[in-house]
N, CA, C and O atoms as a Tripos MOL2 file, in Angstrom:
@<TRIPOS>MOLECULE
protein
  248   247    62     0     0
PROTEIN
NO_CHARGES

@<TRIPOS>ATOM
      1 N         -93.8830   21.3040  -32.7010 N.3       1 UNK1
      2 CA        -94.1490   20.0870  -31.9620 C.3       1 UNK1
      3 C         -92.8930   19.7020  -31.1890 C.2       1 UNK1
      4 O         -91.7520   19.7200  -31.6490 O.2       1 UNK1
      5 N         -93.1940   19.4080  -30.1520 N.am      2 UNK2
      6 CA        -92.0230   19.0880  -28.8120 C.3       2 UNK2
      7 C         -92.0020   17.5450  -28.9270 C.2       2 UNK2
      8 O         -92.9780   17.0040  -29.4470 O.2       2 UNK2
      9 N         -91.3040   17.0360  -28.6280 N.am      3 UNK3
     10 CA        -91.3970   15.2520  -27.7610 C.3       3 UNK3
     11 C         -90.4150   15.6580  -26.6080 C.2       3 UNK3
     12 O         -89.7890   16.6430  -26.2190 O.2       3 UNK3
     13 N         -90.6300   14.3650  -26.2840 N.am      4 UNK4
     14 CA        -89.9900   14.4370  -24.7050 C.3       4 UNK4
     15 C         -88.1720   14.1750  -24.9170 C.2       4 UNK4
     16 O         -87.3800   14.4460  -24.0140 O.2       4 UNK4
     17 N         -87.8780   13.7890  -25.8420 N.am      5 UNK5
     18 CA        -86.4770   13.7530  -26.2310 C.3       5 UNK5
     19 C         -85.9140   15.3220  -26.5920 C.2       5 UNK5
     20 O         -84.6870   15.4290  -26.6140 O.2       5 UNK5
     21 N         -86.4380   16.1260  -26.7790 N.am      6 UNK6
     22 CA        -86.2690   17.5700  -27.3270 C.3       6 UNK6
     23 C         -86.9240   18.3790  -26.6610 C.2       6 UNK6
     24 O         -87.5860   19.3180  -27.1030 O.2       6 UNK6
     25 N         -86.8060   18.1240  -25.7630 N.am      7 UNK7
     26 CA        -87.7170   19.8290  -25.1950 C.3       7 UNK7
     27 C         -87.3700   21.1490  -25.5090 C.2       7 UNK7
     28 O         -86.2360   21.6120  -25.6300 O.2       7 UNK7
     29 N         -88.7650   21.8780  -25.6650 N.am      8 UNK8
     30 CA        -88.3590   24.1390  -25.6820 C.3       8 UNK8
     31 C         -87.6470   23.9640  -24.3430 C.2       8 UNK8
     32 O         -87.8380   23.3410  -23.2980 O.2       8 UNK8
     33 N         -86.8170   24.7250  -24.8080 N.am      9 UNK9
     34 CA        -85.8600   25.1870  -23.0040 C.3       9 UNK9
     35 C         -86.0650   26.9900  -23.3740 C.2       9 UNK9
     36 O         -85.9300   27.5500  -24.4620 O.2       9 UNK9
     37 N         -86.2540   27.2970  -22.6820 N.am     10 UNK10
     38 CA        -85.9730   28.7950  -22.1370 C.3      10 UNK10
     39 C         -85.0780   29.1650  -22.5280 C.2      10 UNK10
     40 O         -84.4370   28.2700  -23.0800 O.2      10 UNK10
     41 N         -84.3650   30.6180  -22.5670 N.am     11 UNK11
     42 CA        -83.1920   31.3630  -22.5780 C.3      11 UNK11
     43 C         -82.3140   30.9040  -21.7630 C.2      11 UNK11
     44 O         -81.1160   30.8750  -22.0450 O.2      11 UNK11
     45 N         -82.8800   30.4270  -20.4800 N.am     12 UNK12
     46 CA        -81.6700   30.0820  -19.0240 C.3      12 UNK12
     47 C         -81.6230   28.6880  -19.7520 C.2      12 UNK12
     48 O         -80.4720   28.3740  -20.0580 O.2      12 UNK12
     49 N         -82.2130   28.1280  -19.9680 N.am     13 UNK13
     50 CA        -82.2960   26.3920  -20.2080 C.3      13 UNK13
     51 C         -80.9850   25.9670  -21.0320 C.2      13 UNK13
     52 O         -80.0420   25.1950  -20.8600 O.2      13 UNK13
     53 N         -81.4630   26.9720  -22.1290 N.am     14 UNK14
     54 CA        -80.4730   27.1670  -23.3720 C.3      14 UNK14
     55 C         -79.2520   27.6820  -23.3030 C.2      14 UNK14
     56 O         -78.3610   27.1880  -23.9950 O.2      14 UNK14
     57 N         -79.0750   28.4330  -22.7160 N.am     15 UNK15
     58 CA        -77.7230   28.5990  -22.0300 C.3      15 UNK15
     59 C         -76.8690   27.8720  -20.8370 C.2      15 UNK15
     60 O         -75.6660   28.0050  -20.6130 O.2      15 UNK15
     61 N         -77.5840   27.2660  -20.3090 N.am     16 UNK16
     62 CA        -77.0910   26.1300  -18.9950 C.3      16 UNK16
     63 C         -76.8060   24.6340  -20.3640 C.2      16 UNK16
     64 O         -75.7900   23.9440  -20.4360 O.2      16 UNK16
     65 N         -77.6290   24.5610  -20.9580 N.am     17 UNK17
     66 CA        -77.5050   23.4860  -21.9940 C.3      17 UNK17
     67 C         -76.2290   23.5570  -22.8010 C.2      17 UNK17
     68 O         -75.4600   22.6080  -22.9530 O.2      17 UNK17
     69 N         -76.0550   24.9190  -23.3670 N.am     18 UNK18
     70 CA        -75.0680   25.1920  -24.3060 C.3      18 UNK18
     71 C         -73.7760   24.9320  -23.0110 C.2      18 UNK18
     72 O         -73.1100   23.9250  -23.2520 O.2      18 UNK18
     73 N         -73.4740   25.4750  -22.0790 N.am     19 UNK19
     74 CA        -72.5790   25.1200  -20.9140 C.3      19 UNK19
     75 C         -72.0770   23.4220  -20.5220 C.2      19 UNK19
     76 O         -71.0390   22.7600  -20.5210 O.2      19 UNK19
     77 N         -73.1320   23.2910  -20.2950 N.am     20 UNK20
     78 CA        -72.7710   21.9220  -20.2420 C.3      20 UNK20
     79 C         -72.3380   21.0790  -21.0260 C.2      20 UNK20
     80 O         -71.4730   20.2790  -20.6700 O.2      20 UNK20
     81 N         -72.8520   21.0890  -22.2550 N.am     21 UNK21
     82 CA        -71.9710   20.8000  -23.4670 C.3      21 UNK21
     83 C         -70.8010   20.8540  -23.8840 C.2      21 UNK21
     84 O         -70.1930   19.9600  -24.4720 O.2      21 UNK21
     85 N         -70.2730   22.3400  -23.4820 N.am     22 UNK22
     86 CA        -68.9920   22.9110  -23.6720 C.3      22 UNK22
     87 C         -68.1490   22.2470  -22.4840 C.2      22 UNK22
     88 O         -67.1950   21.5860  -22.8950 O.2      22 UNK22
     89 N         -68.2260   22.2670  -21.8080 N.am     23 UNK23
     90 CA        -67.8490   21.4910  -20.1560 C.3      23 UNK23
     91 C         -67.6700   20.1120  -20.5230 C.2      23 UNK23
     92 O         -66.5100   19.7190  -20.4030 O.2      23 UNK23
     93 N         -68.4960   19.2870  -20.9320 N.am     24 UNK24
     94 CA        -68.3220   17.7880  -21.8230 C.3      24 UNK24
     95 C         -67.5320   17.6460  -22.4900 C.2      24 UNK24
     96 O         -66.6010   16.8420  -22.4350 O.2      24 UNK24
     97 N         -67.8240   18.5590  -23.3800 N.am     25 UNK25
     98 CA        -66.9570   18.5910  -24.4140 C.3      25 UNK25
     99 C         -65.2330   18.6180  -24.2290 C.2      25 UNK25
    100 O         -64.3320   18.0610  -24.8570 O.2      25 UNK25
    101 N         -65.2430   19.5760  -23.0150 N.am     26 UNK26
    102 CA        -63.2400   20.1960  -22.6700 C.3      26 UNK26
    103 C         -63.1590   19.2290  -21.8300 C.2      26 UNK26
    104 O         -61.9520   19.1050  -21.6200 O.2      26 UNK26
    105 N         -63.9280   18.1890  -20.9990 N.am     27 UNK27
    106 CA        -63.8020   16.6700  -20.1400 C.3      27 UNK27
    107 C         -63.1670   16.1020  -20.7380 C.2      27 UNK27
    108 O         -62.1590   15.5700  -20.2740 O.2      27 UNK27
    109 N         -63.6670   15.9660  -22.5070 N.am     28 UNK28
    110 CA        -63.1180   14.8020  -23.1330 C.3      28 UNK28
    111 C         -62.2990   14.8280  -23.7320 C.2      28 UNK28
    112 O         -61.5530   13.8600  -23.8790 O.2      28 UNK28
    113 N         -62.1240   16.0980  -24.3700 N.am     29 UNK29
    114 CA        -60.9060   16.4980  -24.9660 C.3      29 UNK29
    115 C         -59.8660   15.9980  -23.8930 C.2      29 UNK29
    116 O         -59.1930   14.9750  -24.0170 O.2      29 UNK29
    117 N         -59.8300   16.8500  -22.8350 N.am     30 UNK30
    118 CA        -58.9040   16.4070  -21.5360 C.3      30 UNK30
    119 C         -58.3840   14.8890  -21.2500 C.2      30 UNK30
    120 O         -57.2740   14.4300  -20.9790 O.2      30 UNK30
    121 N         -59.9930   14.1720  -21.4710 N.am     31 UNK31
    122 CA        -59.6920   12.5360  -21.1560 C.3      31 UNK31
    123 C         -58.8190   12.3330  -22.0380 C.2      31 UNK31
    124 O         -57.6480   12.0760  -21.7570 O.2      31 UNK31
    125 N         -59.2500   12.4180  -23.1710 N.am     32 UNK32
    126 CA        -58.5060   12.0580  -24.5600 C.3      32 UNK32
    127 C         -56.8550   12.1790  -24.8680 C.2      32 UNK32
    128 O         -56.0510   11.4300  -25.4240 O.2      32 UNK32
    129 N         -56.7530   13.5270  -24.2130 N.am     33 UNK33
    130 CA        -55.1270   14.0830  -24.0700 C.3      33 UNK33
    131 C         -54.2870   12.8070  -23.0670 C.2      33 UNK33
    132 O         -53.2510   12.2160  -23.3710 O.2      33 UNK33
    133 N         -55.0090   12.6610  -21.9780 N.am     34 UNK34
    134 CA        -54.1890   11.5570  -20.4710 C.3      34 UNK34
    135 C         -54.4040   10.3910  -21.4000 C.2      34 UNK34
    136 O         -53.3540    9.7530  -21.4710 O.2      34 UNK34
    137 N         -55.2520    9.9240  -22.0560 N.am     35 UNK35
    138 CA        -55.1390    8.5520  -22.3300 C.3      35 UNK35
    139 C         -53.5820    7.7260  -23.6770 C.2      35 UNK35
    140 O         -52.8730    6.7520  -23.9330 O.2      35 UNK35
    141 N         -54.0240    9.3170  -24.1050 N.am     36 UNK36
    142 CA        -52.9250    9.1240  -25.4970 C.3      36 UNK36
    143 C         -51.3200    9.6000  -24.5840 C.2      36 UNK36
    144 O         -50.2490    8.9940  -24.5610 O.2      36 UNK36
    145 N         -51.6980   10.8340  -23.9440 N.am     37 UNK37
    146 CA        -49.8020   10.4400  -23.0040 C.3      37 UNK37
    147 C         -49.7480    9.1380  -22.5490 C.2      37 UNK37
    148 O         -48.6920    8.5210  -22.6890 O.2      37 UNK37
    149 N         -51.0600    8.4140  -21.8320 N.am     38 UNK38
    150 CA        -50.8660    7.3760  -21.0490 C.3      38 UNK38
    151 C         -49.9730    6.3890  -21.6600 C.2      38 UNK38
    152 O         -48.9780    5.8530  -21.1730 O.2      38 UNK38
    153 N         -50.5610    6.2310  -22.9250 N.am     39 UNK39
    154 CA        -50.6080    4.9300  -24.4740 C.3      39 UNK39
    155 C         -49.0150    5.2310  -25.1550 C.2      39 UNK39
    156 O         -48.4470    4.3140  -25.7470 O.2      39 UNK39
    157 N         -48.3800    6.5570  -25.0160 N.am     40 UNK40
    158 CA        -47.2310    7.1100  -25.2420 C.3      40 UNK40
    159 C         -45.8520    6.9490  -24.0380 C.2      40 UNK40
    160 O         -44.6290    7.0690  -23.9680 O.2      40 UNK40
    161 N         -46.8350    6.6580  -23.3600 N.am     41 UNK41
    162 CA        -45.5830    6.4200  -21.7200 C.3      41 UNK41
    163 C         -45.3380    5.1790  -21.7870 C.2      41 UNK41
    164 O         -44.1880    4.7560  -21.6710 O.2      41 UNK41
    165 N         -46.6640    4.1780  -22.0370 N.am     42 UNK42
    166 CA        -46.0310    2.9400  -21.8280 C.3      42 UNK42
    167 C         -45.6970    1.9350  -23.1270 C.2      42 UNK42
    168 O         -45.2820    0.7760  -23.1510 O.2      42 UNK42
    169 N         -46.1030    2.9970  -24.3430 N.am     43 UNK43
    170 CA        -44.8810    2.2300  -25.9230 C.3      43 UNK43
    171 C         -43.7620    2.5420  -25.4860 C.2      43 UNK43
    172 O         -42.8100    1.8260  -25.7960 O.2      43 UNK43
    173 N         -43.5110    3.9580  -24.4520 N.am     44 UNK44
    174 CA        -41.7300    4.4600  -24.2500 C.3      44 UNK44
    175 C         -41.1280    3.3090  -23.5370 C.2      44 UNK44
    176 O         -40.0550    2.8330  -23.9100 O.2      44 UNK44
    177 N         -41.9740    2.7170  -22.2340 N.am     45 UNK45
    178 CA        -41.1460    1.7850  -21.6020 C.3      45 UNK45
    179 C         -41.2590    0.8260  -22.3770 C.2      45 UNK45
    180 O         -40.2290    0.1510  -22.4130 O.2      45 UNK45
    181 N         -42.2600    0.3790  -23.1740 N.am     46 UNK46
    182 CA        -41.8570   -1.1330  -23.7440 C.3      46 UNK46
    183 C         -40.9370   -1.1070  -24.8520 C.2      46 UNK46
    184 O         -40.5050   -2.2230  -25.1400 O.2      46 UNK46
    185 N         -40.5680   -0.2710  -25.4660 N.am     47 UNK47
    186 CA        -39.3100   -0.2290  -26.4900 C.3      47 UNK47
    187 C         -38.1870   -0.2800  -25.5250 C.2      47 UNK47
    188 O         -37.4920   -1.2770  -25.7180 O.2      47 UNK47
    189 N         -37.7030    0.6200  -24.3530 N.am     48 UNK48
    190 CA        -36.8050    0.8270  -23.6820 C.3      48 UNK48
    191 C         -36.5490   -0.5720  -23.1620 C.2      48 UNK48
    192 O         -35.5640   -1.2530  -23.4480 O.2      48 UNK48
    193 N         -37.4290   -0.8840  -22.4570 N.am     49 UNK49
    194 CA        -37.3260   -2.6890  -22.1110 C.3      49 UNK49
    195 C         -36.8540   -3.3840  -23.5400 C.2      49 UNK49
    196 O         -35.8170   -4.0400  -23.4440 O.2      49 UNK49
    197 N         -37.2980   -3.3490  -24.4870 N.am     50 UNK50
    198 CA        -36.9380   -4.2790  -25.5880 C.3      50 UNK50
    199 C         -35.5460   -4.0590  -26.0870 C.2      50 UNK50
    200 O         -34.9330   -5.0310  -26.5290 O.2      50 UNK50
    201 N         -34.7910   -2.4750  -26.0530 N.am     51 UNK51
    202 CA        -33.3930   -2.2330  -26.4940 C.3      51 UNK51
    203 C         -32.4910   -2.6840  -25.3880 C.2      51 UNK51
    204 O         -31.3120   -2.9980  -25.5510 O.2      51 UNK51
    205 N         -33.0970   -2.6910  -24.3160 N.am     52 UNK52
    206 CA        -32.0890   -3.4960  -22.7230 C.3      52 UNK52
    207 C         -32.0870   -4.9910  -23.2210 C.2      52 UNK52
    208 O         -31.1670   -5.7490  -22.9120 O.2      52 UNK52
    209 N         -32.9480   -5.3130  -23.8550 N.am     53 UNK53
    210 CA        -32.8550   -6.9410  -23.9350 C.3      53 UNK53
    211 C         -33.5140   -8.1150  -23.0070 C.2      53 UNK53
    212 O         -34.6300   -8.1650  -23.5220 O.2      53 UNK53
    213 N         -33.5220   -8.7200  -22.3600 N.am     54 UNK54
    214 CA        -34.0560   -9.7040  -21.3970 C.3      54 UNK54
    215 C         -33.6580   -9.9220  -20.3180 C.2      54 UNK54
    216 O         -34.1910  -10.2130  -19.2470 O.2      54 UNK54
    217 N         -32.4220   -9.7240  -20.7350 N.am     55 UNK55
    218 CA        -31.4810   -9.6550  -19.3510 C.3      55 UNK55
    219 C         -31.8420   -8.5530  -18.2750 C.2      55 UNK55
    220 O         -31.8690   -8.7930  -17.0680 O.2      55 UNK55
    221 N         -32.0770   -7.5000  -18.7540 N.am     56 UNK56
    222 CA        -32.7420   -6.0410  -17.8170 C.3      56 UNK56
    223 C         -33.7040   -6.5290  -16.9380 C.2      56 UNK56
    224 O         -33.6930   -6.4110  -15.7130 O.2      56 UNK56
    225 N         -34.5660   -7.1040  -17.6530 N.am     57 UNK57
    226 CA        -35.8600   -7.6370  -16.6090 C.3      57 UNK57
    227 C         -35.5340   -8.5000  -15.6260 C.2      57 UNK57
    228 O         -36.0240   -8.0740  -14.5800 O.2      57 UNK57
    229 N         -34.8910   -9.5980  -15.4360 N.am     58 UNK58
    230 CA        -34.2280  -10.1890  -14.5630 C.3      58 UNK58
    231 C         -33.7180   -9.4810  -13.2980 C.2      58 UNK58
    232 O         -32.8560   -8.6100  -13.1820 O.2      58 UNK58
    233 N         -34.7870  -10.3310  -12.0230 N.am     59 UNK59
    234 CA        -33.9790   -9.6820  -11.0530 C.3      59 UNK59
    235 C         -32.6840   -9.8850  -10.5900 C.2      59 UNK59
    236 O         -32.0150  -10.8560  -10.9420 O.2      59 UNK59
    237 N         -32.2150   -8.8710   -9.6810 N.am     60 UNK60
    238 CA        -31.0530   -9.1150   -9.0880 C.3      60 UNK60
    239 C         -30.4830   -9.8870   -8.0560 C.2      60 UNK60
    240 O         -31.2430   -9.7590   -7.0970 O.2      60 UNK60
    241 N         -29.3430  -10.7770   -7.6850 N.am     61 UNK61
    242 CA        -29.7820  -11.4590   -6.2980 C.3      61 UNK61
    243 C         -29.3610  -10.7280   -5.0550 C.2      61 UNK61
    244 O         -28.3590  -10.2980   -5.6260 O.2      61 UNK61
    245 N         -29.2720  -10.2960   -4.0430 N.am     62 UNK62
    246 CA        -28.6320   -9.6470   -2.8470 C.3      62 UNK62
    247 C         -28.1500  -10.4250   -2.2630 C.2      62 UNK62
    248 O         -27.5530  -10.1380   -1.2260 O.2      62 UNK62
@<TRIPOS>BOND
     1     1     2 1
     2     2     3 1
     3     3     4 2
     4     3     5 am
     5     5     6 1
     6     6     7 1
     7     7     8 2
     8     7     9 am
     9     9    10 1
    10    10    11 1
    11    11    12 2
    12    11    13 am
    13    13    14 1
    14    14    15 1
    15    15    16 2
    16    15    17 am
    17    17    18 1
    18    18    19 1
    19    19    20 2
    20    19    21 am
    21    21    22 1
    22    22    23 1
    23    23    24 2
    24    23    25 am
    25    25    26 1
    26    26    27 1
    27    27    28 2
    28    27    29 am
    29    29    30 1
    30    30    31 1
    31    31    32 2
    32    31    33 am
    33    33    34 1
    34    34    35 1
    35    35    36 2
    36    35    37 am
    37    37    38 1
    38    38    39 1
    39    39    40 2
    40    39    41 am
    41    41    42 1
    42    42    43 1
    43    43    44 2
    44    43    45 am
    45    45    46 1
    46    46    47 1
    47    47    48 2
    48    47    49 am
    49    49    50 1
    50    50    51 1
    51    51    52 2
    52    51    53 am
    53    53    54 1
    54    54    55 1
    55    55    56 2
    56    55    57 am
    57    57    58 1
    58    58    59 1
    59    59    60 2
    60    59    61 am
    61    61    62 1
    62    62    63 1
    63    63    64 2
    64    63    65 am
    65    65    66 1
    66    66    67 1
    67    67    68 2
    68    67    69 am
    69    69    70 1
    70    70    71 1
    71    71    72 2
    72    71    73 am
    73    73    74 1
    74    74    75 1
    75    75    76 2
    76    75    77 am
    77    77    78 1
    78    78    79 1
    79    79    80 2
    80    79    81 am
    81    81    82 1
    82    82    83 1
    83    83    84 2
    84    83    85 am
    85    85    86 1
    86    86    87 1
    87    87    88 2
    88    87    89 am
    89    89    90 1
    90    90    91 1
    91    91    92 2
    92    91    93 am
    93    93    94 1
    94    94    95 1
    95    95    96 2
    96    95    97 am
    97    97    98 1
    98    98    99 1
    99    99   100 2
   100    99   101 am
   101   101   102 1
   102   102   103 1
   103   103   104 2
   104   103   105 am
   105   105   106 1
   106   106   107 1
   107   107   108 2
   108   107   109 am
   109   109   110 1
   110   110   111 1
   111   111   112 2
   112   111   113 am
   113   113   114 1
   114   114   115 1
   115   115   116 2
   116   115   117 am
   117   117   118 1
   118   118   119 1
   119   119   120 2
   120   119   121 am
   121   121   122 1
   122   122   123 1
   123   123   124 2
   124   123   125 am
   125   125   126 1
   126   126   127 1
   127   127   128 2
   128   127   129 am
   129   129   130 1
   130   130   131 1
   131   131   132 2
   132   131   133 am
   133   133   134 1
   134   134   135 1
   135   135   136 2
   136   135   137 am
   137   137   138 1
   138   138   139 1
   139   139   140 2
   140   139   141 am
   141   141   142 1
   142   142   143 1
   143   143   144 2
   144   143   145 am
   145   145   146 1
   146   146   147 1
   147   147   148 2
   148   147   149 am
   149   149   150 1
   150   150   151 1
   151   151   152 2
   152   151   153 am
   153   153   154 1
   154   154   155 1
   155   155   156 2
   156   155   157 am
   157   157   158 1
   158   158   159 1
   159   159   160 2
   160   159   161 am
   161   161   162 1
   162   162   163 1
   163   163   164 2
   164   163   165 am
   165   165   166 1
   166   166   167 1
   167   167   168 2
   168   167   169 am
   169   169   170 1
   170   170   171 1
   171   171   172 2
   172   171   173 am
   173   173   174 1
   174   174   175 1
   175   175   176 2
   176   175   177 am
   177   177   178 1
   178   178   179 1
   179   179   180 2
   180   179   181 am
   181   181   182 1
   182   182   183 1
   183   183   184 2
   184   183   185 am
   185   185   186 1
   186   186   187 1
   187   187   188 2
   188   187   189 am
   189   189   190 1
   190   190   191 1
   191   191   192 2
   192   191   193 am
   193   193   194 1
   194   194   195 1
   195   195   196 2
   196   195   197 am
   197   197   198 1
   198   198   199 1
   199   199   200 2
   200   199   201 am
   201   201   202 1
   202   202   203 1
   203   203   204 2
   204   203   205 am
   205   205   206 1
   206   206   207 1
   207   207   208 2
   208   207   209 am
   209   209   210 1
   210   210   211 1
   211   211   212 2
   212   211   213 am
   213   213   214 1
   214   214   215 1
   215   215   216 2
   216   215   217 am
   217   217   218 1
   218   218   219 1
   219   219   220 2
   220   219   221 am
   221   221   222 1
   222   222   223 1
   223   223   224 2
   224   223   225 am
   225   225   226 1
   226   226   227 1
   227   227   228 2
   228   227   229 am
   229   229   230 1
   230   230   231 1
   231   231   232 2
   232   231   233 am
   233   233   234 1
   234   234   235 1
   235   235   236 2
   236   235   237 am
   237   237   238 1
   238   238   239 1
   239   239   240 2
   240   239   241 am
   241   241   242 1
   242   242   243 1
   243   243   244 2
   244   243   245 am
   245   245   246 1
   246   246   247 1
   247   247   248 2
@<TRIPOS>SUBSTRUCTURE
     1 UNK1         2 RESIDUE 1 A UNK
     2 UNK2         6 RESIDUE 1 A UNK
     3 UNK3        10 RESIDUE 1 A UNK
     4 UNK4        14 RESIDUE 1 A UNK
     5 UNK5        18 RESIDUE 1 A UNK
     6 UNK6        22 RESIDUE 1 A UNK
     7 UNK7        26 RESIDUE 1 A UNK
     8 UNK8        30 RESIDUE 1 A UNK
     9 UNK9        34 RESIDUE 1 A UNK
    10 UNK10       38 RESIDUE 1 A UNK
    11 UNK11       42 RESIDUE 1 A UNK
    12 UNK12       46 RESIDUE 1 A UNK
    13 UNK13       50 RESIDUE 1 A UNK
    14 UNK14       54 RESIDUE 1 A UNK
    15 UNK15       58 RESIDUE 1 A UNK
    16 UNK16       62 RESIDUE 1 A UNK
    17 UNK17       66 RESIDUE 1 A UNK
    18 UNK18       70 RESIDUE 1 A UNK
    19 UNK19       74 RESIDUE 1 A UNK
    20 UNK20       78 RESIDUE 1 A UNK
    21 UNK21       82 RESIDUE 1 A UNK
    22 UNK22       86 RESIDUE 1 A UNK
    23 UNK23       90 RESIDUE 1 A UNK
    24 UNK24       94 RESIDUE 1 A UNK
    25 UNK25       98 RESIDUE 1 A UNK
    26 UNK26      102 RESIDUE 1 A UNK
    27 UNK27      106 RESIDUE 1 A UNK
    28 UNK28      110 RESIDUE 1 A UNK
    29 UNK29      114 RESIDUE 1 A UNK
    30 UNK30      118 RESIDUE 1 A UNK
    31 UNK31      122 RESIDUE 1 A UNK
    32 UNK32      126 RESIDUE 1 A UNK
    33 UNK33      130 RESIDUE 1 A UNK
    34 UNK34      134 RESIDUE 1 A UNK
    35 UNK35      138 RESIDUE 1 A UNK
    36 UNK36      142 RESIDUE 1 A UNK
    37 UNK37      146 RESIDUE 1 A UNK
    38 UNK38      150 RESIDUE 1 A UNK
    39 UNK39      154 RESIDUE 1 A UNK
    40 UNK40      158 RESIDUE 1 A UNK
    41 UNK41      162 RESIDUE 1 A UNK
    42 UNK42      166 RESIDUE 1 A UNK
    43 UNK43      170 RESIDUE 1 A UNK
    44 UNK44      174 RESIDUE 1 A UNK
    45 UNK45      178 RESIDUE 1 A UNK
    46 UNK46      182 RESIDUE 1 A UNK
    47 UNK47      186 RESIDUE 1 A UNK
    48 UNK48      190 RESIDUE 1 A UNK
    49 UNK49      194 RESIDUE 1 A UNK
    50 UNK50      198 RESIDUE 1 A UNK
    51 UNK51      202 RESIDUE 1 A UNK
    52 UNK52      206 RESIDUE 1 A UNK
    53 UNK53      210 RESIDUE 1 A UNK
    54 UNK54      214 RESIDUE 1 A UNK
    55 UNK55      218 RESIDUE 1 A UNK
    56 UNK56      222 RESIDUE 1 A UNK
    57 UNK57      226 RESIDUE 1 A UNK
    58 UNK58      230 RESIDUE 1 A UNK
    59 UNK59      234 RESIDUE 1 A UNK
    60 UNK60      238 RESIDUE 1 A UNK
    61 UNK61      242 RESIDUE 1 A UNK
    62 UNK62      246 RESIDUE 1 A UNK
């Protein structure tokens, strides 16, 4: 018994299916990698800002 949430797929079906999956799958892995450097770049600057002190942030006058 089929429903419409599960369909028989074919040999091609089933293999374009299994593909796409795998393809999803290495997207997110990927996303996953940029988001955690992202989340790692900017704890680096906010510690670096915090060992400069307050004064760092302050602009300069010309």
């Amino acid at each position: 018994m089929t429903d419409a949430r599960h369909p028989t797929l074919s040999d091609k079906g089933q293999t374009e299916a299994e593909n796409r999956q795998r393809r999803q799958a290495e997207a997110l892995r990927a996303n996953l990698a940029r988001r955690k450097a992202r989340a790692r770049a900017i704890d680096a600057a906010d510690a670096t800002d915090a060992a400069e002190g307050p004064e760092a942030n302050t602009p300069t006058p010309e």
